[in-house]
C-alpha positions in Angstrom: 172.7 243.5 184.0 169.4 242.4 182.4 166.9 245.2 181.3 163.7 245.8 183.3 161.5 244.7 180.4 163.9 241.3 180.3 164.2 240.8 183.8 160.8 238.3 183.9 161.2 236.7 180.7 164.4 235.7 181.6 163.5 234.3 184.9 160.6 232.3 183.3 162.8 230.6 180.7 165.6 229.9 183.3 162.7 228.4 185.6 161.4 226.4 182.3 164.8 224.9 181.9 165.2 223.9 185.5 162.3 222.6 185.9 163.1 220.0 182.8 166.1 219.1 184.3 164.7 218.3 187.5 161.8 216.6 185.9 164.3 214.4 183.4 166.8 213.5 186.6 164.0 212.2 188.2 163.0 209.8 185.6 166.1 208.8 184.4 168.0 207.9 187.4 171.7 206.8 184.9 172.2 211.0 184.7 173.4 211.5 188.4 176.3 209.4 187.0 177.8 212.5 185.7 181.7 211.3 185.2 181.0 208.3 183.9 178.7 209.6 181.4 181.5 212.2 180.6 184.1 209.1 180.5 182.2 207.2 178.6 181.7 209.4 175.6 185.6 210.9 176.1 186.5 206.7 175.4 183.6 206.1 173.0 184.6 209.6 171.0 188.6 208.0 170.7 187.1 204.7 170.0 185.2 205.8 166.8 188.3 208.1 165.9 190.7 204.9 166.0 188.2 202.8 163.8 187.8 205.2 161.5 191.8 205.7 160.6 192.2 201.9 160.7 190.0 201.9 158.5 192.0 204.2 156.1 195.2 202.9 156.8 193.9 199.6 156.1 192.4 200.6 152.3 189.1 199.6 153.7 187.9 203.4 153.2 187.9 205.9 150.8 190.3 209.1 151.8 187.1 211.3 151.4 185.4 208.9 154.0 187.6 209.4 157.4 187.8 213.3 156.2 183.9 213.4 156.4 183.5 211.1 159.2 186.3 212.1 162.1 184.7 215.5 162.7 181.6 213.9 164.2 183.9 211.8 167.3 185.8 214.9 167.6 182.7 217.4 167.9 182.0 215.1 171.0 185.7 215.6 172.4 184.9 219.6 171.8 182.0 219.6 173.8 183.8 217.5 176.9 186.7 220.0 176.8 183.4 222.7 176.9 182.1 220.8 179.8 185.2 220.8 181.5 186.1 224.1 181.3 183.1 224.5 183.6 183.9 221.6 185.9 181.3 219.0 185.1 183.2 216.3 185.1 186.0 214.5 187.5 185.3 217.8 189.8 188.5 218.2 192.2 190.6 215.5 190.5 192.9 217.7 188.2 195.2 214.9 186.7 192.2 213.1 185.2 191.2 216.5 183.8 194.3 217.6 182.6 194.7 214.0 180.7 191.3 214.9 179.4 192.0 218.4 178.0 195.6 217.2 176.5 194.1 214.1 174.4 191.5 216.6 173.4 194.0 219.1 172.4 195.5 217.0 170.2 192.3 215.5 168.9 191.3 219.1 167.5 194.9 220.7 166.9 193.3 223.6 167.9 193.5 226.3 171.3 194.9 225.4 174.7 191.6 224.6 176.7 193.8 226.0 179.8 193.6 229.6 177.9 190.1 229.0 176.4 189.0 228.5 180.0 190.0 232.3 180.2 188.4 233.3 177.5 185.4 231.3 177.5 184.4 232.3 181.3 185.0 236.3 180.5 182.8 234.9 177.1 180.1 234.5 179.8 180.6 237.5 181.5 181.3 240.1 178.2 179.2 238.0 175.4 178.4 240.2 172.7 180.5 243.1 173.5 183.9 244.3 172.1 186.2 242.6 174.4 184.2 239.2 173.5 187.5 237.6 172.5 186.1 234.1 172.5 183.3 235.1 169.7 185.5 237.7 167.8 188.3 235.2 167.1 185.9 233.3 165.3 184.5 236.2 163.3 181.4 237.6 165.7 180.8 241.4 164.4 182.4 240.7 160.6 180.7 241.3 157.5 180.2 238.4 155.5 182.7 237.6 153.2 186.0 235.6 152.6 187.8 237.0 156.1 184.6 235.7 157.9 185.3 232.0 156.9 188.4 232.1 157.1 188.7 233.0 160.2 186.0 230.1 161.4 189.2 227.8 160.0 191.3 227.6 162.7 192.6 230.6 165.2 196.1 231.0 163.5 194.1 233.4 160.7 192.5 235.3 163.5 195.2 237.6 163.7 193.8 240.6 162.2 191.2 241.0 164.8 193.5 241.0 167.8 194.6 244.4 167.7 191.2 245.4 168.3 190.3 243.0 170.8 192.8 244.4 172.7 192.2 248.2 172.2 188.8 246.8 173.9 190.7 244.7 176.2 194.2 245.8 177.5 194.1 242.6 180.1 194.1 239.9 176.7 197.0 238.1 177.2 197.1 237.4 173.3 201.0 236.0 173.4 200.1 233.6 176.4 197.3 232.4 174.4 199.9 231.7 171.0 202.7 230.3 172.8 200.4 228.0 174.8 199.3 226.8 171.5 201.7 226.8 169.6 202.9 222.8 169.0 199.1 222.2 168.0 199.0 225.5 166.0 203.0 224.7 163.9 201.8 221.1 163.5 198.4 222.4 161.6 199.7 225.0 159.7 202.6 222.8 158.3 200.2 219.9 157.2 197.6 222.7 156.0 200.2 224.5 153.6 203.0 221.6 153.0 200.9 219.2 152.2 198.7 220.4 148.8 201.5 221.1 147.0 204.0 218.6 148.0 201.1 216.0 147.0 200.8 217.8 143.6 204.7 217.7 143.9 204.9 214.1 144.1 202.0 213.6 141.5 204.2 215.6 138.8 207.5 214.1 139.6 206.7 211.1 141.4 209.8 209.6 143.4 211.1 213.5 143.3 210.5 213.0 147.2 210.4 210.4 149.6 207.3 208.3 149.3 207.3 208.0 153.0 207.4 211.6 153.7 204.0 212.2 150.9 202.8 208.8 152.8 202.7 210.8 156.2 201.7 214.2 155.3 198.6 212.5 153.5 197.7 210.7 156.1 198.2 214.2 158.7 196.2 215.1 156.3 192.9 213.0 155.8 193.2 211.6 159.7 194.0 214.9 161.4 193.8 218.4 159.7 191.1 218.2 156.8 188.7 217.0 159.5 189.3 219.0 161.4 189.0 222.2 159.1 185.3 221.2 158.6 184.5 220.4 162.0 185.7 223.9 163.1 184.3 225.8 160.1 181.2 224.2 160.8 181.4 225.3 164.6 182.6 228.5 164.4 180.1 229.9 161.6 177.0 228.3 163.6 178.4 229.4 167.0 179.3 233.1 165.7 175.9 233.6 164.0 173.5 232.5 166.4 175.5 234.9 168.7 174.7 239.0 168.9 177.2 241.6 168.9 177.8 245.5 169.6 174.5 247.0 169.9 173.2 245.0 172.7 172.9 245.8 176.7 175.6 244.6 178.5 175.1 241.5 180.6 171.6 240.8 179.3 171.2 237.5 178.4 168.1 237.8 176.8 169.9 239.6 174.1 172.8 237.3 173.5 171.9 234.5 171.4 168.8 233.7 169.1 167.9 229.2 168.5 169.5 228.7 165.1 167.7 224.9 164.5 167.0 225.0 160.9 166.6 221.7 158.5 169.1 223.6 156.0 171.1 223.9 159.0 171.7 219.7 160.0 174.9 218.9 158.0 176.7 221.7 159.5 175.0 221.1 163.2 176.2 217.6 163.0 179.3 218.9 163.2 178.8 220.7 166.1 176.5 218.6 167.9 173.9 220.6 167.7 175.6 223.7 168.9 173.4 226.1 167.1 170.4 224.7 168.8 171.4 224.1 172.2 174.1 227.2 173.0 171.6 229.5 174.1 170.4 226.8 177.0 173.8 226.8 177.7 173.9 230.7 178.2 170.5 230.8 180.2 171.8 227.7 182.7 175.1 227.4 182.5 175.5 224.2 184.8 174.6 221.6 182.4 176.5 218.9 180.6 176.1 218.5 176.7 173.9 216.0 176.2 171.6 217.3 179.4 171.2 220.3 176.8 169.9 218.2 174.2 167.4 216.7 176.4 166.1 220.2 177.7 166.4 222.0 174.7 162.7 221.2 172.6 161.0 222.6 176.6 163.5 225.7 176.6 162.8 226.2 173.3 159.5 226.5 174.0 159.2 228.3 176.6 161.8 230.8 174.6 159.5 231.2 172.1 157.2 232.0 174.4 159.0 235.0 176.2 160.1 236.5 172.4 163.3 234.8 172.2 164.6 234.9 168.1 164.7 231.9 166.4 166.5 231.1 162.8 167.5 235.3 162.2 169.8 234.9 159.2 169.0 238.5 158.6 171.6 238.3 161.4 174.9 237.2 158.3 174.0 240.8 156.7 173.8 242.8 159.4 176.8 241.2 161.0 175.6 239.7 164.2 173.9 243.2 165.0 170.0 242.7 166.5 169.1 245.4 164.7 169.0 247.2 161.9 172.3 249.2 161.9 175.6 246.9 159.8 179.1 247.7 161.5 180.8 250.1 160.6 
C-alpha cells in the first residue's frame, strides 16, 4: 500500500497518463483497433525475422549482420507476449493467443509465457521485494559484477538465486517453471556451448565432422541464439536497473522504478524497445499496450518529474538496485 506522503503524487501521475491516453484515442481514431494493431506487428515482427535469415542463408549478409539485426523483430515479439500476458490482445479467444505465445516462444528460446504470466502478475503485486521472482531471475538486488550479466543471459544461469527466492517464497513452483521450459531451454544451451568449439573444431581439422552438422549449428547459431543473447542481455540489465529492490515499502509504486532514458542508453534500449523508458508507465497504468506507452511516455514523464519521480540513477548499479544508501548485504 502506497505511503501517505505518495498517496497524491501517485494519483497525479496516474491521472497525467490517463488523461494522454484519452486525449491520443481521441485524435487517432486507428488505436481502438487494438488486435489488429497487436496482429499486425506479431506478422510484421516474423516478417523482418524471415528476411533477415534469407538474407544470410542466401550470402547476401554478413554473419555479424542477422546477429545484430534479429534482436530488434524479436524485442517486438517480447513485448506482444508482455501484452498478452495481460490480455490486450484477441481477449477471450485462447487458441489465437496460445498460437501467439508458442511462435513467440520459439522466437526468443527463452521462458514459458504460460509461467511468466505467474510470475510477471505476482511481479506486479511483490515488485521490489524478496519474493520478486520475475526481477531476481534477472539479477534485481546483485552487486555488479560477472554473476549480474550473466544472469541477464538467459534464465538457465539463474539458478543460484532460486534457493532464495524460495526461502522468500515457499509457493514458487521453480520445477513447473524448468520443465515447462525446458525444449526452449536444452535447444539454447546445446547451440550456446556445442557450437564455439565444434566451429573451432571444424576450423582445426576441417572435414573431422560433418560439414552439414557445423552448417546447422552455425546457422542456430547467428539466426537463433547469438541474437538472442544480446537482445536478452540488453533487456534484462535495463529492466533490472531501472527497477528498486529490498529497502522499499511494500506495494508502493512510487518507489518501484525510476525513467532510465539516457542517450548512452539507445543501443541497449533498442533492444528492448525502449523498456527502460517506458516500464515505469507500465507499472503506474498497467492496461496499456506497447506502443500506447511510447506515445504517453514524454507526458508521464513529465508529470513524473514533476511529483519527484528518479530519473537516469546509475548510482542505483553500486548500490544494487537499493533507493538508498545502504549496498546488500
Amino acid at each position: 500500500m502506497a505511503e501517505p506522503s505518495t498517496r497524491e503524487r501517485i494519483k497525479a501521475i496516474n491521472r497525467a497518463i490517463v488523461a494522454e491516453e484519452k486525449r491520443l484515442r481521441a485524435r487517432h481514431r486507428w488505436l481502438a483497433h487494438q488486435d489488429a494493431l497487436g496482429l499486425a506487428a506479431f506478422v510484421g515482427s516474423l516478417l523482418a525475422m524471415a528476411a533477415i535469415a534469407g538474407g544470410y542463408l542466401a550470402g547476401a549478409l554478413p554473419w555479424w549482420a542477422p546477429v545484430l539485426l534479429i534482436g530488434l523483430p524479436v524485442s517486438i515479439l517480447h513485448e506482444l507476449e508482455h501484452d498478452l500476458i495481460h490480455n490486450q490482445y484477441f481477449k477471450g479467444r485462447e487458441r489465437i493467443q496460445a498460437l501467439m505465445f508458442h511462435v513467440i516462444w520459439w522466437s526468443k528460446l527463452n521462458a514459458s509465457p504460460w509461467y511468466r504470466r505467474v510470475v510477471h502478475l505476482r511481479h506486479h503485486r511483490r515488485s521490489g521485494q524478496p519474493d520478486d521472482a520475475e526481477e531476481r531471475m534477472i539479477g534485481l538486488g546483485l552487486r555488479p559484477g560477472w554473476f549480474r550479466v550473466l544472469i541477464a543471459i538467459h534464465p538457465i544461469f539463474a539458478y543460484p538465486v532460486l534457493a532464495s527466492i524460495k526461502r522468500a517464497d515457499p509457493k514458487f513452483h521453480v520445477m513447473w517453471g524448468i520443465r515447462k521450459s525446458a525444449p526452449q531451454f536444452v535447444t539454447f544451451a546445446l547451440v550456446l556451448f556445442l557450437q564455439p568449439p565444434l566451429h573451432l573444431l571444424d576450423a582445426l581439422a576441417p572435414g573431422w565432422l560433418p560439414a552439414g552438422l557445423v552448417h546447422l549449428l552455425d546457422a542456430l547459431m547467428v539466426l537463433w541464439v547469438a541474437p538472442n543473447v544480446i537482445r536478452q542481455g540488453c533487456l534484462a540489465l535495463v529492466s533490472s536497473y531501472c527497477h528498486y529492490y529490498g529497502d522499499i515499502p511494500e506495494g508502493d509504486v512510487f518507489y518501484q522504478n525510476q525513467i532510465l532514458d539516457h542517450p548512452l542508453l539507445w543501443p541497449m534500449q533498442l533492444y528492448c524497445f525502449n523498456f527502460g523508458s517506458t516500464h515505469i508507465v507500465h507499472h503506474f497504468v498497467v492496461q496499456q499496450p506497447f506502443y500506447l506507452r511510447q506515445m504517453v511516455a514524454e507526458a508521464a514523464h513529465a508529470e513524473m518529474l514533476r511529483q519527484g519521480v528518479r530519473r537516469n540513477d546509475f548510482g542505483v548499479i553500486a548500490r544494487a538496485n537499493r533507493w538508498g544508501p545502504r549496498a546488500a548485504a
